[in-house]
C-alpha positions in Angstrom: 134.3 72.5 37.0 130.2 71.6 36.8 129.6 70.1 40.6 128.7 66.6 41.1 126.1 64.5 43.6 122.8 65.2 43.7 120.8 68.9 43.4 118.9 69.8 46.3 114.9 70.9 45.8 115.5 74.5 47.3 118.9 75.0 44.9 116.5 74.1 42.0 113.6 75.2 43.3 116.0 78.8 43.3 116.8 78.2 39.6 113.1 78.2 38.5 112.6 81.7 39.9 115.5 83.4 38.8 114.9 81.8 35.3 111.0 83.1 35.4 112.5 86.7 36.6 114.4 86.6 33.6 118.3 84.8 33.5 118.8 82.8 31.1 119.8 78.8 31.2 123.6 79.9 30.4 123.4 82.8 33.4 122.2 80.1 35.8 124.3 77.5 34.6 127.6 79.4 34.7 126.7 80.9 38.3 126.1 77.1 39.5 128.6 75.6 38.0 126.6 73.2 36.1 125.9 72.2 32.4 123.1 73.5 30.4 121.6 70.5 30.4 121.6 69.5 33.9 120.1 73.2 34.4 117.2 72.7 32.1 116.5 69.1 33.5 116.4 70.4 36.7 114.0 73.6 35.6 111.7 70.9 34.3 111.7 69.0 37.5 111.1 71.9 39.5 107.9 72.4 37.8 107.0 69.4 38.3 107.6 69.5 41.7 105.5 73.1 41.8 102.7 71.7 40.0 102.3 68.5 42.6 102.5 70.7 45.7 99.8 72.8 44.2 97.3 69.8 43.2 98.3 68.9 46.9 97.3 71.9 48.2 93.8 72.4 46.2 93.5 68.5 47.2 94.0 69.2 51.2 91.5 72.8 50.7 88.1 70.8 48.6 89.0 68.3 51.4 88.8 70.7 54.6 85.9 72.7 52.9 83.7 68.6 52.2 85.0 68.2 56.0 83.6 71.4 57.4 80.3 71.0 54.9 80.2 67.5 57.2 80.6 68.9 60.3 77.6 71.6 59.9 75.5 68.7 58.4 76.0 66.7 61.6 75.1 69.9 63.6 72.3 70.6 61.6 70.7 66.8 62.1 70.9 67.0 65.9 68.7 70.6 65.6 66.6 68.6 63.7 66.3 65.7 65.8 66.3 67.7 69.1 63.0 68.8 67.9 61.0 66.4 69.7 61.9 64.3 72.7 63.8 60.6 72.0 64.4 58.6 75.2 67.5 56.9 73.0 69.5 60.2 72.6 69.8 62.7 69.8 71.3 60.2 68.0 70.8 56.2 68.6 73.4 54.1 68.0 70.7 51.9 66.3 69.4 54.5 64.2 72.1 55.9 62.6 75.1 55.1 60.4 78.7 54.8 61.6 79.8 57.6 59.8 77.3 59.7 61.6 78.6 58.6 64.7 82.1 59.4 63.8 81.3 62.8 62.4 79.5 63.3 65.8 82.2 62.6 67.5 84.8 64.6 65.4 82.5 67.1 65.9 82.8 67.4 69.8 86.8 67.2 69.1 86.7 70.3 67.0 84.5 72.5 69.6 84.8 70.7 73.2 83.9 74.1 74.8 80.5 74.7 72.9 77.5 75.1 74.9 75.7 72.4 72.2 77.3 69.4 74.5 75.7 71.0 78.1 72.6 71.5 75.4 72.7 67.9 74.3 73.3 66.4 77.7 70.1 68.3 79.3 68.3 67.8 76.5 69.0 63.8 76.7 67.9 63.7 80.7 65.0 65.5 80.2 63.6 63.6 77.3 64.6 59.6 79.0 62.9 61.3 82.5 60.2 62.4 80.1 59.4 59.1 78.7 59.4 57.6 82.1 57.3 60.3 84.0 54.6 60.1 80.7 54.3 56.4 81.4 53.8 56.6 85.4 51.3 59.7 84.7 49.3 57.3 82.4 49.1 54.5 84.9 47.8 56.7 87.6 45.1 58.1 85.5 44.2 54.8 84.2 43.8 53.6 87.7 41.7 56.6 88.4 39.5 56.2 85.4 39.0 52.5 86.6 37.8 53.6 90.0 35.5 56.9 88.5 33.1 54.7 85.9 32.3 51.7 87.9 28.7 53.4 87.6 29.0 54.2 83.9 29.1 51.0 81.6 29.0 53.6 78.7 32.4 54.7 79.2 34.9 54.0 77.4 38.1 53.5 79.5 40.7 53.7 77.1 39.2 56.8 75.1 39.1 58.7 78.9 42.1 57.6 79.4 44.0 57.9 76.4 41.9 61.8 76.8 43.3 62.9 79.5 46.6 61.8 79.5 47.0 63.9 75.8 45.7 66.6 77.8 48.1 66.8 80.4 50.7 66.4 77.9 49.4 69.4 76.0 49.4 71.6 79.3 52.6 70.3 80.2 54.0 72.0 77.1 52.1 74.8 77.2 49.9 74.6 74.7 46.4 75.7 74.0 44.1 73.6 75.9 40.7 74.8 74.2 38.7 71.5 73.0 35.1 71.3 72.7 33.1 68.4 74.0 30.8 67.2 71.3 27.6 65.1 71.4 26.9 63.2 68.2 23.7 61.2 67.3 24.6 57.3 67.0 21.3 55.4 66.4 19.2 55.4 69.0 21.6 56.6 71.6 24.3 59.5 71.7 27.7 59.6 71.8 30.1 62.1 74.1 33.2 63.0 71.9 36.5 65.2 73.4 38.7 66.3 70.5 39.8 63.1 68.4 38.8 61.0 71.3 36.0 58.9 72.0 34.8 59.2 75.8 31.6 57.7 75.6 29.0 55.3 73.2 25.7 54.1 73.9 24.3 56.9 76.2 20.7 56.7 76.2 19.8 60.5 77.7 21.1 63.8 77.8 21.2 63.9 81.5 23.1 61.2 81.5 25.6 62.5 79.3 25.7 65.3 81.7 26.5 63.2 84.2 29.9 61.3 82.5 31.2 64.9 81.0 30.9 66.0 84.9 33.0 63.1 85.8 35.3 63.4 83.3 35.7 66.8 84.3 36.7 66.1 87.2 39.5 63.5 86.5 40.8 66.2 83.9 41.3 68.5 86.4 42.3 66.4 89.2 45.2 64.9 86.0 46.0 68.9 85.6 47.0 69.7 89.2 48.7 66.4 90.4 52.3 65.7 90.9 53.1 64.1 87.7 51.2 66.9 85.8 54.2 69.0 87.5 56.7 67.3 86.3 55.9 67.0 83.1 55.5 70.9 83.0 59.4 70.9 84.5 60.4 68.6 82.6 59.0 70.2 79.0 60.5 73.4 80.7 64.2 71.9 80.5 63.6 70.2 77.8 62.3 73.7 75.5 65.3 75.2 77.6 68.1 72.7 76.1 67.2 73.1 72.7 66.8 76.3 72.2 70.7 76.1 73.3 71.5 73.6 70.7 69.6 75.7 68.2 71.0 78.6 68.9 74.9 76.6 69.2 73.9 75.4 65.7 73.1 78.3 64.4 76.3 80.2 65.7 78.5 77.5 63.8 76.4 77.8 60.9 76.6 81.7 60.7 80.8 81.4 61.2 81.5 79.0 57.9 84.7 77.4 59.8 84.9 75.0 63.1 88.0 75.5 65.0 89.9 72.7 66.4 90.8 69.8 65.4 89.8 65.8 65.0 91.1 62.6 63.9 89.1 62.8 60.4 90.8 66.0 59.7 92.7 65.6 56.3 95.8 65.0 56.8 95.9 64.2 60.1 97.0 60.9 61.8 95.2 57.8 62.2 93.2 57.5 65.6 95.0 54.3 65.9 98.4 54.2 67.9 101.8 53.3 66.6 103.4 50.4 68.0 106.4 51.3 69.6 110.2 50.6 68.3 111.6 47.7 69.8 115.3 48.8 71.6 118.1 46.6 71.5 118.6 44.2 73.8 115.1 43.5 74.0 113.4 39.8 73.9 
């Protein structure tokens, strides 16, 4: 007698492969107990059923391989933006989308242990104390400029100022500090020129252009060797320091093709949000 009820995926599934080994419908259906029929129904079914996992499972792989492609991209942007210094982070919440901040995060799910967050975190400090020790640097030279020309109505304040404060900032990095002073005709007077900046106009003799490179001399390397001129050299230290180690971090993810771990925008996984729980019996 054929059995009744329904027919089970795996006792199906079973049917396929022996059929595709080589029994025939009326071996499979005699060994079952079933009708023809039902057996070939169920063959067709089963393929069905094969076919649909396999779209699932090239579905679930293109969408792992876009969501590691994601990933890397993410990593990739905060080597890029690490570049130079941002008081607002290596990535503002102002100037970037959602979905960047959400791959960001995903990100530090998938690799919690990687030196890129310690890298990120430094590199964050340094460039905020940066900003702020740039700013106080600037006001004590510009109060020091004010005090040094009183004598010298040819001065320009702003061009010293603006002078020496790029100058410490290029020492503090560690960068060539070679600039020529240059001494340009401008009608009947001269002008006293330091790199792209403008230190003095309207100087009337050579001596007395002598006299205003001298002091600005000075102030340049009283700028170079005060506290805030330390700092900055520290600070550009720890700052060179942490990105090379989110480089580097970046570069190691890059080089492996996968990211361990996992994250909530993993496919397949659950939503971040929390299921409400089952009201019991009894309850209100």
């Amino acid at each position: 007698m054929p059995k009744g009820g329904v027919i089970p995926t795996t006792e199906r599934r079973s049917w396929l492969e022996r059929y595709e080994q080589g029994a025939s419908i009326d071996t499979i259906a005699k060994e079952s107990g079933r009708t023809q029929r039902t057996v070939t129904a169920q063959l067709g079914q089963a393929r069905q059923e094969r076919q649909h996992d396999q779209v699932q499972v090239d579905l679930i792989l293109d969408a792992y391989r876009q969501h590691y492609a994601d990933l890397l991209e993410i990593a990739e942007e905060m080597a890029q933006r690490c570049e130079s210094p941002d008081s607002r982070g290596i990535l503002p919440e102002h100037a970037v989308e959602p979905d960047t901040r959400m791959l960001y995060e995903a990100l530090r799910s998938h690799v919690p242990g990687s030196r890129l967050w310690s890298g990120v975190k430094t590199w964050e400090e340094s460039s905020r104390d940066l900003a702020a020790t740039s700013e106080q640097a600037r006001a004590k030279i510009a109060d020091s400029v004010q005090q040094a020309i009183g004598d010298y109505p040819e001065v320009l304040e702003d061009g010293f100022t603006e002078s020496l404060r790029n100058a410490v900032m290029t020492a503090a990095q560690g960068l060539d500090q070679t600039v020529e002073y240059e001494r340009d005709p401008s009608g009947d007077s001269m002008q006293l020129r330091r790199g792209n900046f403008m230190l003095a106009d309207g100087v009337q003799t050579e001596d007395r252009l002598d006299e205003i490179e001298e002091r600005y001399r000075e102030l340049l390397d009283a700028s170079l060797n005060s506290e805030s001129a330390s700092q900055l050299r520290r600070l550009w230290a720890s700052l060179t320091e942490a990105r090379n180690i989110i480089r580097g971090e970046v570069q190691t993810l890059r080089l492996r093709r996968i990211i361990t771990g996992q994250c909530v925008l993993c496919p397949g996984g659950e939503s971040s949000g929390k299921r409400r729980p089952r009201r019991r019996r009894g309850d209100g």
